[in-house]
N, CA, C and O atoms as a DFTB+ gen file, in Angstrom:
340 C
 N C O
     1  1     -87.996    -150.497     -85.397
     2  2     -87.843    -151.719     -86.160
     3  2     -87.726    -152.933     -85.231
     4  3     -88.304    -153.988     -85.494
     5  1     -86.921    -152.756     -84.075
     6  2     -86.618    -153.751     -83.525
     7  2     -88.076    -154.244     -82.347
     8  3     -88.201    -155.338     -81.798
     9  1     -88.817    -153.299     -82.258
    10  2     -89.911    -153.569     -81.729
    11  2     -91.206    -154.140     -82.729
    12  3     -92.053    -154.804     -82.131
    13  1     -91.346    -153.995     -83.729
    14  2     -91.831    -154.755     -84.655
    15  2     -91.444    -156.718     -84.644
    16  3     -92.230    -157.657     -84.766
    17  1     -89.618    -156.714     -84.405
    18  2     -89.607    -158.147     -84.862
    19  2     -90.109    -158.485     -83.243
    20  3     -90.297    -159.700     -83.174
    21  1     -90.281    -158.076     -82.431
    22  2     -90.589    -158.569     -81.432
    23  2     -91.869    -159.073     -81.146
    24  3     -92.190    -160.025     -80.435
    25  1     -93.006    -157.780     -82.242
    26  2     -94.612    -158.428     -81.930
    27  2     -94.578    -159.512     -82.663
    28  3     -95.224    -160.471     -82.240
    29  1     -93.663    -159.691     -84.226
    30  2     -93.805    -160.502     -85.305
    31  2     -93.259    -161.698     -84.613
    32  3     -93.898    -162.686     -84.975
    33  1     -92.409    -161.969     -83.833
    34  2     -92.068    -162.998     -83.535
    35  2     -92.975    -163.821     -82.089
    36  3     -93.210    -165.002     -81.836
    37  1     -93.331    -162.387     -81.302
    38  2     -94.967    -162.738     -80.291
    39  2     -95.727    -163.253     -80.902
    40  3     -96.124    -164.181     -80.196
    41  1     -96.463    -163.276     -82.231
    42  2     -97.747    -163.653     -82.941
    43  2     -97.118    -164.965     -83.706
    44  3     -97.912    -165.790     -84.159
    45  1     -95.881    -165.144     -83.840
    46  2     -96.151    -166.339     -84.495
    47  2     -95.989    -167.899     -82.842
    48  3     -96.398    -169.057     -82.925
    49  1     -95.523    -167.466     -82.037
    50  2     -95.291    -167.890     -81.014
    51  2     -96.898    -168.236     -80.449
    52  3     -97.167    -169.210     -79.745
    53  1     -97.903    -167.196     -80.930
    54  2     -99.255    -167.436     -80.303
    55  2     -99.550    -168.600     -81.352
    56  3     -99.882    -169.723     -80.973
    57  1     -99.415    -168.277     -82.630
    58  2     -99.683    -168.935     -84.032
    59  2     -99.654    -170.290     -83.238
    60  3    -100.701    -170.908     -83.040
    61  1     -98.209    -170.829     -82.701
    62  2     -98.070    -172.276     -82.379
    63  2     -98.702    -172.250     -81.551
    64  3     -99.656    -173.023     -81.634
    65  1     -98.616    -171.466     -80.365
    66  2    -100.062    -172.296     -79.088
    67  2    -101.310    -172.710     -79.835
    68  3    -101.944    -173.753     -79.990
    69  1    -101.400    -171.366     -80.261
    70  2    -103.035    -171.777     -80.933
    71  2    -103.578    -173.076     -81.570
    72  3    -104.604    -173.727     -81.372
    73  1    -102.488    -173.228     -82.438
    74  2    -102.509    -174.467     -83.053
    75  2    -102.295    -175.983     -82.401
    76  3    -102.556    -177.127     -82.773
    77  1    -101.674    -175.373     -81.214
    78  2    -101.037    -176.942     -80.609
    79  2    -102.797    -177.053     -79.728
    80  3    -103.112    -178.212     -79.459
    81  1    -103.544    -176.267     -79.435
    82  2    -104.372    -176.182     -78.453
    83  2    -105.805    -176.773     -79.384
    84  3    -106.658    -177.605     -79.073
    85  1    -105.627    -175.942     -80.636
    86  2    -106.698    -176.912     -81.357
    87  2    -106.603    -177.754     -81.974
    88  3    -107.687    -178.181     -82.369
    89  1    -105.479    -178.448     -82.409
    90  2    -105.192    -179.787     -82.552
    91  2    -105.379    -180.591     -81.211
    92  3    -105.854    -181.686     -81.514
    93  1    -105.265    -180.526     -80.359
    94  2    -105.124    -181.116     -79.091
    95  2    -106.943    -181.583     -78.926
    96  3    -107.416    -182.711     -79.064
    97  1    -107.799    -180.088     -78.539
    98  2    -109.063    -180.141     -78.569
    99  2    -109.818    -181.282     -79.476
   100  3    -110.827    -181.955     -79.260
   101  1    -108.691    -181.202     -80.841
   102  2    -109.797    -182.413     -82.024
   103  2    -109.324    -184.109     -82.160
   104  3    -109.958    -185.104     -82.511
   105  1    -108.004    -183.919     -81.739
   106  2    -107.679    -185.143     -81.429
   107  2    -107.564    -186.052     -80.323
   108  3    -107.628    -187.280     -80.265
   109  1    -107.330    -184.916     -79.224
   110  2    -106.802    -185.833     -77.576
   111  2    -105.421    -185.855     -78.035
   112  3    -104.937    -186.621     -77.202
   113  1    -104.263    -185.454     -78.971
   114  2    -103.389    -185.855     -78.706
   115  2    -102.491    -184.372     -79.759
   116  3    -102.938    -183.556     -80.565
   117  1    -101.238    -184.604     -79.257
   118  2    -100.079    -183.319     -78.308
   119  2     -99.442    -183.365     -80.464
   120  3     -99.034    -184.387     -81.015
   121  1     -99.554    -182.233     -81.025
   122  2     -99.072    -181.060     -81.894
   123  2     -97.833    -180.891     -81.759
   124  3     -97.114    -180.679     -82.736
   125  1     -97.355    -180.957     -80.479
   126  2     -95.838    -180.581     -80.730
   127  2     -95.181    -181.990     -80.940
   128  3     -94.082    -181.766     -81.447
   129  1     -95.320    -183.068     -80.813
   130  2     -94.571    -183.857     -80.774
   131  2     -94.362    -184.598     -82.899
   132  3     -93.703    -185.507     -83.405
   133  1     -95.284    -183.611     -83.419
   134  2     -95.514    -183.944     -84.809
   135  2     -95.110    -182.366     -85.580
   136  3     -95.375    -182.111     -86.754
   137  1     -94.497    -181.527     -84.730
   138  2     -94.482    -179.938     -85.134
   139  2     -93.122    -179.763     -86.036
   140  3     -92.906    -179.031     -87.002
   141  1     -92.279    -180.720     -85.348
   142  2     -91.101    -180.441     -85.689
   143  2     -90.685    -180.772     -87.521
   144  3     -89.693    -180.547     -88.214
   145  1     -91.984    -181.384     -87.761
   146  2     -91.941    -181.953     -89.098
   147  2     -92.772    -180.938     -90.279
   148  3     -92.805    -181.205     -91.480
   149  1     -93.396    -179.777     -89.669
   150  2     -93.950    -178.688     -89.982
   151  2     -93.332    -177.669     -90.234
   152  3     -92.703    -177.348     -89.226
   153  1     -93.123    -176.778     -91.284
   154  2     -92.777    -175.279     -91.261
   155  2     -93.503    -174.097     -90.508
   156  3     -94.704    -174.096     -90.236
   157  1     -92.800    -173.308     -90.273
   158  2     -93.669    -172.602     -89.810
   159  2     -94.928    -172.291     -90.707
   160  3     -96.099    -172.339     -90.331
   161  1     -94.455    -171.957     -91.990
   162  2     -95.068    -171.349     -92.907
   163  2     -96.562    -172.516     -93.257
   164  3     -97.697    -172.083     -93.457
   165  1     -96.214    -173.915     -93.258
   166  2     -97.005    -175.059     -93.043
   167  2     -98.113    -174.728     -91.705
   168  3     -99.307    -174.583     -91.969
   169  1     -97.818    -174.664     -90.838
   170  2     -98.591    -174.583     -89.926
   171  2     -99.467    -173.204     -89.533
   172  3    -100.464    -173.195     -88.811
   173  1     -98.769    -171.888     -90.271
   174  2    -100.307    -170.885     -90.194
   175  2    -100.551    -171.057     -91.317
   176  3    -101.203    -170.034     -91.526
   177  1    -100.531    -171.717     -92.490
   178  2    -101.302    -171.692     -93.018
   179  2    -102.890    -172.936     -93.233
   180  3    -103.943    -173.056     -93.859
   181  1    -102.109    -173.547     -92.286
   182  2    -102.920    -174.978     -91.578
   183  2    -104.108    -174.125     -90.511
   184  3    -105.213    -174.660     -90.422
   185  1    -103.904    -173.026     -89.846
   186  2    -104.385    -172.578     -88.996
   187  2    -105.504    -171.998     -89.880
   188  3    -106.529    -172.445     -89.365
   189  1    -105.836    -171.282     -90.878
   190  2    -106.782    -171.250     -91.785
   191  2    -108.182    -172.284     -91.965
   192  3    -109.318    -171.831     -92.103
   193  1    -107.904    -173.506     -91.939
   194  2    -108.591    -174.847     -92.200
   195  2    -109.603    -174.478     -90.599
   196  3    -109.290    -174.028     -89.497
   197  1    -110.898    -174.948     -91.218
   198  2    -112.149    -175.686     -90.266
   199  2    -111.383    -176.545     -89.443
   200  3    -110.382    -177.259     -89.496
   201  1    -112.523    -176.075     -88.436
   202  2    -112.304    -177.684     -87.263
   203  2    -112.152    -179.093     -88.084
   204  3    -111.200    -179.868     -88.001
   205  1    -113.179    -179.218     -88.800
   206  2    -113.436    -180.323     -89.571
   207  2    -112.777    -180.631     -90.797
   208  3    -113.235    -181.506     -91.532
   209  1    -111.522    -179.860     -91.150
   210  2    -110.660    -180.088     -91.898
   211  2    -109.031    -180.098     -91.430
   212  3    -107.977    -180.308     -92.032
   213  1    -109.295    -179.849     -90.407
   214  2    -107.951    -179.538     -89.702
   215  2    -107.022    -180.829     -89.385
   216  3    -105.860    -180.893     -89.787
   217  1    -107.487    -181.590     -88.818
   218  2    -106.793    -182.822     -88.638
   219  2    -106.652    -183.841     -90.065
   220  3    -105.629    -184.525     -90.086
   221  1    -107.381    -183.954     -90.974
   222  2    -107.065    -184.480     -91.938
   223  2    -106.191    -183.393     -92.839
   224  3    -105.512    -184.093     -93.592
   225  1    -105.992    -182.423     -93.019
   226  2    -105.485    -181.642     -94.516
   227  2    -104.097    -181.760     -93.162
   228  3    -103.206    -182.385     -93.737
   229  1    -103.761    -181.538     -92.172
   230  2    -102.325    -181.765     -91.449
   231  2    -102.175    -183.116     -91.575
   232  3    -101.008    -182.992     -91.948
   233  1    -102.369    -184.526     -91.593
   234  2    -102.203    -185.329     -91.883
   235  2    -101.387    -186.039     -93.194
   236  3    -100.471    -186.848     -93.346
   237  1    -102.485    -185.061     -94.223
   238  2    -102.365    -185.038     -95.723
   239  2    -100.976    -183.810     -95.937
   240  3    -100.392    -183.759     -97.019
   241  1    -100.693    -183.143     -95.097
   242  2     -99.412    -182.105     -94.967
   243  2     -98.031    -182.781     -94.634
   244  3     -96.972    -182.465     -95.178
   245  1     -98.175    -183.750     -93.673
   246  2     -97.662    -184.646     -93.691
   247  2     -96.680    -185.421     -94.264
   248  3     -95.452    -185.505     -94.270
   249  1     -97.695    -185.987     -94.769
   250  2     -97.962    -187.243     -95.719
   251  2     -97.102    -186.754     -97.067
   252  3     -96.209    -187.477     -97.510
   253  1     -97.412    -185.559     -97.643
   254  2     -97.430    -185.222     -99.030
   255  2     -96.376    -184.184     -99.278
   256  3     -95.840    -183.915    -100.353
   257  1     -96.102    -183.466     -97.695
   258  2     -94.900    -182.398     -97.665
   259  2     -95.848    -181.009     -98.349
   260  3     -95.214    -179.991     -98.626
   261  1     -96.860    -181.031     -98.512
   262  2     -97.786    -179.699     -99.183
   263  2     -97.036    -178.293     -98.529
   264  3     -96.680    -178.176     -97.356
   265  1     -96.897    -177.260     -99.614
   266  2     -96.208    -176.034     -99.361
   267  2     -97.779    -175.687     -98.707
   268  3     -98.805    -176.359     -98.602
   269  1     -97.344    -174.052     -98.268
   270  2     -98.335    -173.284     -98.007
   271  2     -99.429    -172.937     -98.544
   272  3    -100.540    -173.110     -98.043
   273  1     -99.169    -172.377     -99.696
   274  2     -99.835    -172.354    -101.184
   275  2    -101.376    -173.479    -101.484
   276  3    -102.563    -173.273    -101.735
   277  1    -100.445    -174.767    -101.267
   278  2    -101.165    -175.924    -101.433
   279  2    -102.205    -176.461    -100.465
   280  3    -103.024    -177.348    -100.707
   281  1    -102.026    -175.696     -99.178
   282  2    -102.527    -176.118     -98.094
   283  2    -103.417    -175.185     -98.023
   284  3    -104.473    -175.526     -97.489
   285  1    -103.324    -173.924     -98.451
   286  2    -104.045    -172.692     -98.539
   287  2    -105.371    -172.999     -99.719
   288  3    -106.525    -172.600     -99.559
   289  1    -104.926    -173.714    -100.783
   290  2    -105.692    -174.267    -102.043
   291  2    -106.423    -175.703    -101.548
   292  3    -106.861    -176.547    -102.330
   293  1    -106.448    -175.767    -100.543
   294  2    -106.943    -177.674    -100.699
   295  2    -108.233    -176.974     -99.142
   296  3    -109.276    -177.573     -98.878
   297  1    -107.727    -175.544     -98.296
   298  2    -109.227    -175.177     -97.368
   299  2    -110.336    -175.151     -98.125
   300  3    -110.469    -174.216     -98.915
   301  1    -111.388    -176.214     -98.025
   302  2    -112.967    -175.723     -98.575
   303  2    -113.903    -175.050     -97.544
   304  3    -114.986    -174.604     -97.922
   305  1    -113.547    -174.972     -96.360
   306  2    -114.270    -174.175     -95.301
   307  2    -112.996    -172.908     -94.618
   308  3    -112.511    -172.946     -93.487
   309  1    -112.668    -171.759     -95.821
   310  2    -111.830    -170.972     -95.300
   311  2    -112.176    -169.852     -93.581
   312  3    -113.043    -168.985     -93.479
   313  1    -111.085    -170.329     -92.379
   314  2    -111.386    -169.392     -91.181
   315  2    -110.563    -168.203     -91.131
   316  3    -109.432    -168.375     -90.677
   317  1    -110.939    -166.814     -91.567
   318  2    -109.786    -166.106     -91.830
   319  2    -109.791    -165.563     -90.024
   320  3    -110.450    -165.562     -88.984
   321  1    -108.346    -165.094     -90.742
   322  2    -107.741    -164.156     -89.022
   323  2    -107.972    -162.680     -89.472
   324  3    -107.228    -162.266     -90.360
   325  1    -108.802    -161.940     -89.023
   326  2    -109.065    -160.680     -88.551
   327  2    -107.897    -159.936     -87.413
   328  3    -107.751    -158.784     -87.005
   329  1    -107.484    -160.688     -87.265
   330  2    -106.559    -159.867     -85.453
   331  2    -104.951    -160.207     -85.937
   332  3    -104.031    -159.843     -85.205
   333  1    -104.770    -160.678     -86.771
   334  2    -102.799    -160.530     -87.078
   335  2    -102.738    -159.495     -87.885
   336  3    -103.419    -159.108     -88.835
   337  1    -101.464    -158.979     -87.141
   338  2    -101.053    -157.642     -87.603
   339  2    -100.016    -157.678     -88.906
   340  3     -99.596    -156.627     -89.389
């Protein structure tokens, strides 16, 4: 059990690089300093969204406080994850 919360808590730890790295790539500018205003649960499900939706629907996440759900409902170019366990 206790080796489980350890990958679960490894993958969400990648979850944020990942995210801070392609936000970074589309904007020129730094994810963490706007993260803290994010749930976790907000931000993989932000990780879902196109390149080309990514910086606006986090904006609009923002802006609007959108649950997961909502953020999950508003991807029109869904990127699924194949590799989380």
């Amino acid at each position: 059990m206790l080796r489980q919360h350890y990958a679960l808590n490894n993958q969400n730890r990648i979850v944020r690089l990942e995210m801070r790295f392609r936000y970074f790539l589309l904007t020129n500018q730094r994810l963490d300093l706007l993260e803290n205003q994010l749930s976790f649960g907000q931000l993989s499900a932000l990780r879902f969204a196109s390149d080309e939706e990514l910086v606006a629907l986090t904006e609009r996440t923002l802006k609007e406080n959108l649950s997961p759900n909502e953020i999950k409902k508003s991807i029109k170019e869904w990127q699924p994850d194949h590799m989380r366990v």
